[in-house]
N, C-alpha and C positions, 0 to 999 in steps of 0.2 A: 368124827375122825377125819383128820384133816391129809390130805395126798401129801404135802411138806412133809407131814410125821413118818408117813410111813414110808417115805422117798431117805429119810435121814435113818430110821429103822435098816432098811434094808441093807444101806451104805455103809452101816456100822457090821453089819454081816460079811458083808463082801470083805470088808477092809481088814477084819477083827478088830477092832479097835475103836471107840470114838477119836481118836486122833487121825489116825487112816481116814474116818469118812469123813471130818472137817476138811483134810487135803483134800480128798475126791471131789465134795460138794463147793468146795470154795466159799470156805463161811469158816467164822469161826467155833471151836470147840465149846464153847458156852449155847452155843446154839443147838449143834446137837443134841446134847447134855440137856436143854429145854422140851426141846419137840420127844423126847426118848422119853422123859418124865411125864410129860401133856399127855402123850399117849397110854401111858402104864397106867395112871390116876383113871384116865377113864375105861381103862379094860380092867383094870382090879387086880390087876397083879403083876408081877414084875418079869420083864423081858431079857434081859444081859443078870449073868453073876459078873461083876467086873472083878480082877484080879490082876495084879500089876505086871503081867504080861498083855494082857488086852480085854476084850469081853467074850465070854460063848451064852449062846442060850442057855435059856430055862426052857420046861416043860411049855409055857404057855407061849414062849417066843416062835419056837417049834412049832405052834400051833399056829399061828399068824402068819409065820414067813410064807407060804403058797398062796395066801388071801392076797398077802402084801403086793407081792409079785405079780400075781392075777391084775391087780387094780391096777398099778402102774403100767402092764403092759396093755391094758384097756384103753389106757390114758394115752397111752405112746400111739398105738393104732388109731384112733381117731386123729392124731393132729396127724399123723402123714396118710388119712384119707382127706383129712381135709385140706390140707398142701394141694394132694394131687386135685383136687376139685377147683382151688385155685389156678392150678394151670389147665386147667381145660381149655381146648381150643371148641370156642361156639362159632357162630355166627352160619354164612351163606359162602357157598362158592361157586358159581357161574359159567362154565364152560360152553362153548360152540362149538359146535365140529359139522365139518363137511362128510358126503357120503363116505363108504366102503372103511372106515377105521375098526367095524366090529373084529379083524383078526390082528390089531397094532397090541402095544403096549396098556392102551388108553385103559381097557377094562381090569387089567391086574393090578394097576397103580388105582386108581379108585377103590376098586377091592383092599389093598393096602390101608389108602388114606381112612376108610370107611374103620378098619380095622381099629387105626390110631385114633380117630376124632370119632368117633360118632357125634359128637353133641353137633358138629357141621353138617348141616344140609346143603347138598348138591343139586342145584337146576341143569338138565343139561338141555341144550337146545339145538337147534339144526339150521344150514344155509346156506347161500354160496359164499365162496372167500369172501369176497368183495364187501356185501354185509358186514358178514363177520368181524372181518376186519376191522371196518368203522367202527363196530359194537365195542373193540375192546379199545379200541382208544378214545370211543367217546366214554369210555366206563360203566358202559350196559353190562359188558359181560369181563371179567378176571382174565379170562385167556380163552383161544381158541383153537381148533385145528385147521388149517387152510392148505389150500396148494398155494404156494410162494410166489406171489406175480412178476413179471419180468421188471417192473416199473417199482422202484425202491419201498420200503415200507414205511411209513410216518417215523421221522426220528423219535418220538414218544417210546416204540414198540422196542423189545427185542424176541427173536425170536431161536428155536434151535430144531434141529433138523428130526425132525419124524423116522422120515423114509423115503428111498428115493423111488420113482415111479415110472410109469409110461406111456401115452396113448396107445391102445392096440384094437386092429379090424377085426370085430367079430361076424362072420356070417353064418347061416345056418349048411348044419354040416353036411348036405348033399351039393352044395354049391360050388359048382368048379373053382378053381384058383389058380392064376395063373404061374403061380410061384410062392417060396417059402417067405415072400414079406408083400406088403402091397403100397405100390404108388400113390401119391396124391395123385393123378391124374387117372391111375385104376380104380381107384374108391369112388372118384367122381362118376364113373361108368352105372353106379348104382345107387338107389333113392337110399340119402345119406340119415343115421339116427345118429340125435347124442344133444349134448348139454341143451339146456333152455339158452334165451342170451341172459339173462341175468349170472350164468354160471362165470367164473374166469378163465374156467379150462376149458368153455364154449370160445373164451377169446382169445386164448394161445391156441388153439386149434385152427383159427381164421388167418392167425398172423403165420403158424407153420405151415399152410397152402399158402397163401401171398407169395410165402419166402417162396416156396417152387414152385412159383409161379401160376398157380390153381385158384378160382375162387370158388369157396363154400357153397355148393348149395345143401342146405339142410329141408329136408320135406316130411320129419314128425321129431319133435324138439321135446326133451322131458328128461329133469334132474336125478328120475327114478331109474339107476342104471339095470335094477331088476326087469320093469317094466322096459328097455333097451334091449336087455339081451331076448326077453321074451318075444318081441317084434321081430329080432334077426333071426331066431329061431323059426319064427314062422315063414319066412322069405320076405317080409318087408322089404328087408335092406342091408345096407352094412352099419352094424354099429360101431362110434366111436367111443370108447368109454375105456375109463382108468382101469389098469392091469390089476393093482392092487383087488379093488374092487369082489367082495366074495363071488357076487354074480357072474362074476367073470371066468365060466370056470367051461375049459372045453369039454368035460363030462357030463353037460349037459344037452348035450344034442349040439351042439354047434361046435365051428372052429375057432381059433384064435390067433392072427396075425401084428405082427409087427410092423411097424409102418416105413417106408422107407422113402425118405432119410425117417432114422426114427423122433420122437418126439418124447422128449423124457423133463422130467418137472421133479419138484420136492413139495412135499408133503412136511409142513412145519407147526410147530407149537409156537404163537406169539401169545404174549403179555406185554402189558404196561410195566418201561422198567423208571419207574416211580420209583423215589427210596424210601417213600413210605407208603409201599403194599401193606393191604390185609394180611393179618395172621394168616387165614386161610388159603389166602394163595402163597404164600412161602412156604407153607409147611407141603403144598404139593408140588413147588416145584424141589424142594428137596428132594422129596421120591421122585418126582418125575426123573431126576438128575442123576440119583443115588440108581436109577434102573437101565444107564450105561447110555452108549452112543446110537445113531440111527438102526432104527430095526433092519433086520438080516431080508431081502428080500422073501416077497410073498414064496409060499412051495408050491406054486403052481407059476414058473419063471415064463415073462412075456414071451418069449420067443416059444414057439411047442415043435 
């Protein structure tokens, strides 16, 4: 039993007529007239009374047409799983990010992409900008999250804005202060924590004391701004570390100061703008895109 017969079968139902299903199938009427006979010869009995209004079933036709149907729609359903299987997006997508993005956007658009593509596997890795950076314009890594350096970005890249940010002094929360924001020259009064030098926002921090006129001394240096606030909580010191940042949170035993002048940065998504990216990274900067402009500041706002 051949799917053609029963495809030409059914068309003469729908249409009543063998003339109707030569129109519908785009063939001509000898044709149907063939596949309709092909089909009765090996089922043993006859399908259509024709009558020079059109054709209606017989008892056996009646019996066929939910097989019929059944098979065709079998046949239909595979080729549009297998379309969609053709379009699957496979491969690898590569991401870097800097600390503190666990409350950004980053983890619902993954969650999303994960959603659409599963057959893509996600590496996600960790760094400072600087790294980072390099990584995705040497093509180690699709894109990454960085804070935005002051010194331009390799024409290769583009990038778009995350969320905007801000250096803030955290000390532990018995610690006098002498006011609702603190000096580069106050800060210096006390053994300084925050970036390692490999960080970037370790070197925007060197160059916002320069500007007023302060220099850096830093006396326990670590990327891990958890491990930062936990030293300032203990009376270390004062930490300097990203606002954004979960750890940064005055509910933990400590305060949190604004810097004065302050010291405010972006937080950005670069990639390679190659015009022939990976499927995979187009399909997320779609969502990434399609999930609106720079996130709304942290609820926990730098200033307290």
């Amino acid at each position: 039993m051949e799917l053609r017969a029963l495809e030409y079968f059914v068309a003469v139902v729908t249409t009543g007529s063998f003339t109707g299903a030569a129109e519908s199938c785009l063939v001509a009427q000898p044709s149907i007239s063939y596949q309709v006979a092909a089909l009765e010869r090996e089922l043993g009995e006859p399908l259509f009374v024709r009558t020079p209004r059109g054709a209606t079933l017989t008892p056996g036709g009646r019996a066929l047409l939910p097989h019929a149907r059944a098979c065709l729609e079998s046949v239909a359903a595979a080729k549009r799983e297998f379309a969609q299987r053709a379009e699957l997006l496979t491969g690898e997508l590569a991401i870097g990010t800097v600390g503190g993005v666990q409350e950004t956007r980053l983890p619902r658009v993954l969650a999303e992409y994960h959603a659409r593509h599963p057959g893509v596997s996600v590496r996600l890795g960790s760094g400072g900008s600087d790294s980072l950076i390099q990584a995705v314009d040497d093509g180690d890594l699709d894109a990454a999250l960085v804070a935005l350096p002051d010194t331009p970005l390799p024409a290769s890249l583009a990038h778009a804005t995350l969320l905007q940010d801000e250096i803030v002094a955290v000390l532990a929360r018995e610690h006098p202060v002498p006011g609702a924001a603190l000096s580069c020259e106050e800060v210096l009064t006390h053994p300084v924590i925050t970036y390692a030098s490999d960080s970037a926002l370790r070197h925007r921090i060197e160059e916002h004391f320069r500007a007023d006129g302060a220099q850096l001394q830093v006396s326990h240096a670590t990327n891990d701004v958890a491990l930062q606030i936990a030293l300032a909580r203990a009376g270390v010191g004062v930490a300097l570390a990203a606002a954004y940042d979960p750890a940064v949170d005055p509910g933990s035993g400590v305060q949190v100061l604004p810097l004065d002048p302050p010291l405010r940065f972006r937080k950005v998504l670069v990639w390679r703008s190659d015009p022939a990216q990976a499927r995979p990274l187009l399909a997320f900067l779609q969502l990434w895109t399609a999930a609106g402009g720079p996130d709304a500041r942290h609820p926990r706002d730098a200033v307290r």
